[in-house]
C-alpha positions in Angstrom: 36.5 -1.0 -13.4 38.9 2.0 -13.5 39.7 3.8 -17.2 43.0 3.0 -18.6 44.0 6.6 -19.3 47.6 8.3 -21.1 45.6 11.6 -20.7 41.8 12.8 -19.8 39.2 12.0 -21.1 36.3 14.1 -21.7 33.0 12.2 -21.7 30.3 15.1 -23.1 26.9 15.6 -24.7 25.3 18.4 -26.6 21.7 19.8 -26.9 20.9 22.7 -29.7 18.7 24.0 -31.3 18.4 21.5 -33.9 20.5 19.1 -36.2 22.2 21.7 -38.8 25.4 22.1 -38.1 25.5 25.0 -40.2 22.6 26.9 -38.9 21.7 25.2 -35.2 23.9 26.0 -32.1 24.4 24.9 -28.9 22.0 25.4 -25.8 23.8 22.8 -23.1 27.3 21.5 -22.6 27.9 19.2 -19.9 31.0 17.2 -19.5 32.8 14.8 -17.0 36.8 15.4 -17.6 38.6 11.7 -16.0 41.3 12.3 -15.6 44.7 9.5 -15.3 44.5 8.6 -11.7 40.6 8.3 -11.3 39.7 11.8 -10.3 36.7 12.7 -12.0 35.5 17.0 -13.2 32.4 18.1 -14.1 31.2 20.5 -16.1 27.4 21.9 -17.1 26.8 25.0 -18.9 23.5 26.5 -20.2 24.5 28.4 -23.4 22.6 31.7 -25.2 22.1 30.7 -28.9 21.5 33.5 -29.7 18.2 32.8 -31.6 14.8 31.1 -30.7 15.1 27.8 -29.8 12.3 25.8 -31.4 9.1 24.8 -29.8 9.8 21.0 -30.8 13.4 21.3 -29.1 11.9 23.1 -25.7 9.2 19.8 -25.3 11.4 17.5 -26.2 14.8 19.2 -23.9 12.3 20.8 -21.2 15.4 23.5 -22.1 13.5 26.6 -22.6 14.2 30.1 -24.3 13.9 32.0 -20.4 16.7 29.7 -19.3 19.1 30.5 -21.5 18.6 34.1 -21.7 20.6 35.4 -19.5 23.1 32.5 -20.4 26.4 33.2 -21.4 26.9 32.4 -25.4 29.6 30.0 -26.4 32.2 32.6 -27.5 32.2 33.8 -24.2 32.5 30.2 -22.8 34.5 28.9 -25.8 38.3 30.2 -24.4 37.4 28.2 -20.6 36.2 25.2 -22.5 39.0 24.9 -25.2 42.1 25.7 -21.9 39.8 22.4 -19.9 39.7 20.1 -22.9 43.2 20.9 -24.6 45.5 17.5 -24.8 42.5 15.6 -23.8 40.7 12.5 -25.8 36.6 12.6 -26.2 33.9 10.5 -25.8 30.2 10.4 -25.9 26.9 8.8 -27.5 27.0 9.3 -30.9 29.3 12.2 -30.9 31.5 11.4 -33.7 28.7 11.8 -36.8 26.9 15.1 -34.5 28.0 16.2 -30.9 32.3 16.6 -32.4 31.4 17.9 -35.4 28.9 21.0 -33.7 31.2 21.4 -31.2 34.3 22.0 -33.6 31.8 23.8 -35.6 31.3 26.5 -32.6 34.8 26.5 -31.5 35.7 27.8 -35.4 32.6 30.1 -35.2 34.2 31.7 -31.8 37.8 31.7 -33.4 39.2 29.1 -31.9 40.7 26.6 -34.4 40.4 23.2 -31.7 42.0 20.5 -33.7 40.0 17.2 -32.5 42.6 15.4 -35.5 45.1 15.1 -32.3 42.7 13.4 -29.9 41.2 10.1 -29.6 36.9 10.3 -29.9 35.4 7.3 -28.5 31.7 6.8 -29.7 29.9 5.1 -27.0 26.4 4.3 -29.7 29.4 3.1 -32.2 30.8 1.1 -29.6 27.3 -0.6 -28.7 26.1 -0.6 -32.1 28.6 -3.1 -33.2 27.9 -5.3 -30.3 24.3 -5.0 -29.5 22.8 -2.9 -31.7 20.3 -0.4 -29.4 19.7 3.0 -28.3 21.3 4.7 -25.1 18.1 3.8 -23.1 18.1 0.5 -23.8 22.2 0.4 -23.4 21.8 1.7 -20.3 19.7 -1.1 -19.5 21.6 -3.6 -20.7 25.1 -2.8 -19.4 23.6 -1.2 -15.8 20.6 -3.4 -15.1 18.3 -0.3 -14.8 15.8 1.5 -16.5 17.3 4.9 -17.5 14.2 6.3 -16.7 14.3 5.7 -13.0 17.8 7.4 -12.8 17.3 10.0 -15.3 15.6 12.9 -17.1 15.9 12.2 -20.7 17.3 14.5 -23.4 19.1 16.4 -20.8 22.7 17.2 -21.4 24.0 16.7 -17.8 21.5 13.4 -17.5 22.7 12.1 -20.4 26.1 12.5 -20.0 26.1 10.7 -16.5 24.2 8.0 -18.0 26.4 7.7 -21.2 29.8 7.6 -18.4 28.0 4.5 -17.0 27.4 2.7 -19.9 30.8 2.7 -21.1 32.5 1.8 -17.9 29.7 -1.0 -18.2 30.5 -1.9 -22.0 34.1 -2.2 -20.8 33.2 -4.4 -17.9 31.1 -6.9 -19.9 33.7 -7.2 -22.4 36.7 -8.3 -21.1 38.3 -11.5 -21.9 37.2 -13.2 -18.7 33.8 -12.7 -19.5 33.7 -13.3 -23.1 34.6 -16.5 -25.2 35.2 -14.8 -28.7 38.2 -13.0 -29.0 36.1 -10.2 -31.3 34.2 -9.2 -28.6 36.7 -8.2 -26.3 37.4 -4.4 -25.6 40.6 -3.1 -24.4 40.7 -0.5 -21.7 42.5 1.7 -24.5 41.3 5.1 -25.3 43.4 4.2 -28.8 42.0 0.7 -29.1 38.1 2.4 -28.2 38.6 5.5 -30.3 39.5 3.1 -33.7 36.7 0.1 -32.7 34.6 3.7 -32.9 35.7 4.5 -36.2 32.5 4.2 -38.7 33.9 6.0 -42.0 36.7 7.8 -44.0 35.7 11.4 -43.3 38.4 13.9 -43.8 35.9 16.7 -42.6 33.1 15.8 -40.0 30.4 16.7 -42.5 31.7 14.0 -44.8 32.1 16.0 -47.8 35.8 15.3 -48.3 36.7 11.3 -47.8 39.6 9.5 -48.3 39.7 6.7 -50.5 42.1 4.9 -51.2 45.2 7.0 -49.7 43.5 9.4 -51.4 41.4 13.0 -50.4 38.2 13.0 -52.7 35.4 14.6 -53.0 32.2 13.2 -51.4 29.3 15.1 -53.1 28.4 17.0 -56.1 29.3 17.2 -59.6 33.0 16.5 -58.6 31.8 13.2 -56.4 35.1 10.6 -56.5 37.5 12.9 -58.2 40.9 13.5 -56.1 40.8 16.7 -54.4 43.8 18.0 -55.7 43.1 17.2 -59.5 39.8 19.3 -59.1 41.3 21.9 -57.6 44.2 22.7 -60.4 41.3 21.9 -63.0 38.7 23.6 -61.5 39.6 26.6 -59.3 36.5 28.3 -59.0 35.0 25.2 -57.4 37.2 26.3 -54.1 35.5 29.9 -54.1 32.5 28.0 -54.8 32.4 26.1 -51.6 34.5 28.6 -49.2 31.2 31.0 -50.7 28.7 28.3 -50.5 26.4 27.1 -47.7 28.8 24.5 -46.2 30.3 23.7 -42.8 33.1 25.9 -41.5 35.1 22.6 -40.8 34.6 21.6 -44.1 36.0 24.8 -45.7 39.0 24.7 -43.1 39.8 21.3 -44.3 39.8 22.3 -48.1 41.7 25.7 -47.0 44.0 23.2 -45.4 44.2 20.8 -48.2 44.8 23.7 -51.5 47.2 25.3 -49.1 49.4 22.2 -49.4 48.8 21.7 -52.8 49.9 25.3 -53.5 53.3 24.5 -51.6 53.7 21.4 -53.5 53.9 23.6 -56.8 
């Protein structure tokens, strides 16, 4: 089956140096960019973190810290990467709750303000979650009929990516409305229609500290938890210097930035 695409589609994955996405960084970006008429772009870069990468992250990656030495860093990749993915839509295994939010995380970090609000992200685990419930080994099983281990490396960037491509060209033709009886468990060949079934919360900011509720931006954490945004930011200034000071995401401060700026022209 051939992707219905408006626009590429950037199918990626991450690996870094751990899960923080304020203090880990990137250490491999590989992507395949589809684009509207079936041509398919890759892309694989080892990236400098610019700090040790942990012993538990080099067994479990086989990415070591001589690889990526002489690697370029992502601010010297970030310009190339945000010209390739500009008016593109995004998908990968899990990416929504890590691999987006890192990545828009090191774009900021480089001074590149990517704005992923405009793009359709398609979550591939989402995506089998809701209908089978698994992991990418055992999707990769299900929807190709092989054992991911005799066509890949795990916990590669590049490997995954290629296997993560498969499985949703497989999820896509197992659920089509030939093939299943229940209207619920059909997929359209939509980015749009993908990108909302992927949708697993109300996060303003990928970090999930700011949700909306109700119509409404509220807080997500903290003393503040529930209260309206805007109502804790007239009451309670010194909670913005609090968190633009504070040991939160960069996305998460751009967000409030973005958010007490249009308060402030509201006045």
């Amino acid at each position: 089956m051939k992707l219905n695409l408006k626009r590429p589609l950037v199918i990626f994955d991450l690996e870094t140096t751990g899960l923080d996405l304020v203090n880990d960084r990137i250490i491999q970006i590989s992507y395949i960019k589809v684009m509207p008429n079936g041509e398919e772009l890759r892309g694989n870069y080892m990236v400098n973190p610019l700090k040790p990468i942990p012993t538990v992250v080099e067994e479990l990656t086989h990415i070591t810290n001589d690889m990526v030495k002489d690697a370029p860093t992502f601010k010297q990749l970030a310009q190339k990467l945000n010209e390739e993915f500009s008016n593109c839509d995004f998908a990968g295994f899990n990416s929504n709750h890590f691999d987006i939010p890192m990545l828009a995380e090191e774009f900021l970090r480089a001074g590149i303000d990517f704005d992923f609000s405009k793009s359709q992200l398609v979550d591939v685990q989402t995506i089998f979650h809701k209908m089978e419930r698994r992991n990418l080994t055992a999707a990769y099983k299900f929807y190709c009929g092989r054992k991911m281990e005799d066509d890949f490396q795990a916990h590669r960037a590049d490997e995954d990516t290629e296997a993560t491509y498969r499985v949703l060209m497989g999820q896509l033709d197992m659920y089509t409305p030939e093939r299943q009886e229940e209207e619920d468990r059909v997929l359209q060949n939509d980015i749009q229609f993908l990108g909302e079934f992927s949708k697993q919360n109300n996060n303003i900011d990928f970090a999930g500290r700011i949700v909306m509720d109700e119509g409404v931006e509220k807080f997500n954490f903290g003393k503040y938890k529930g209260r309206p945004v805007s109502d804790v930011l007239r009451q309670d200034p010194g909670y913005f210097n609090w968190i633009m000071t504070g040991d939160f995401t960069m996305n998460t401060k751009q967000v409030l930035t973005r958010i007490r700026l249009r308060e402030y022209q509201r006045k």
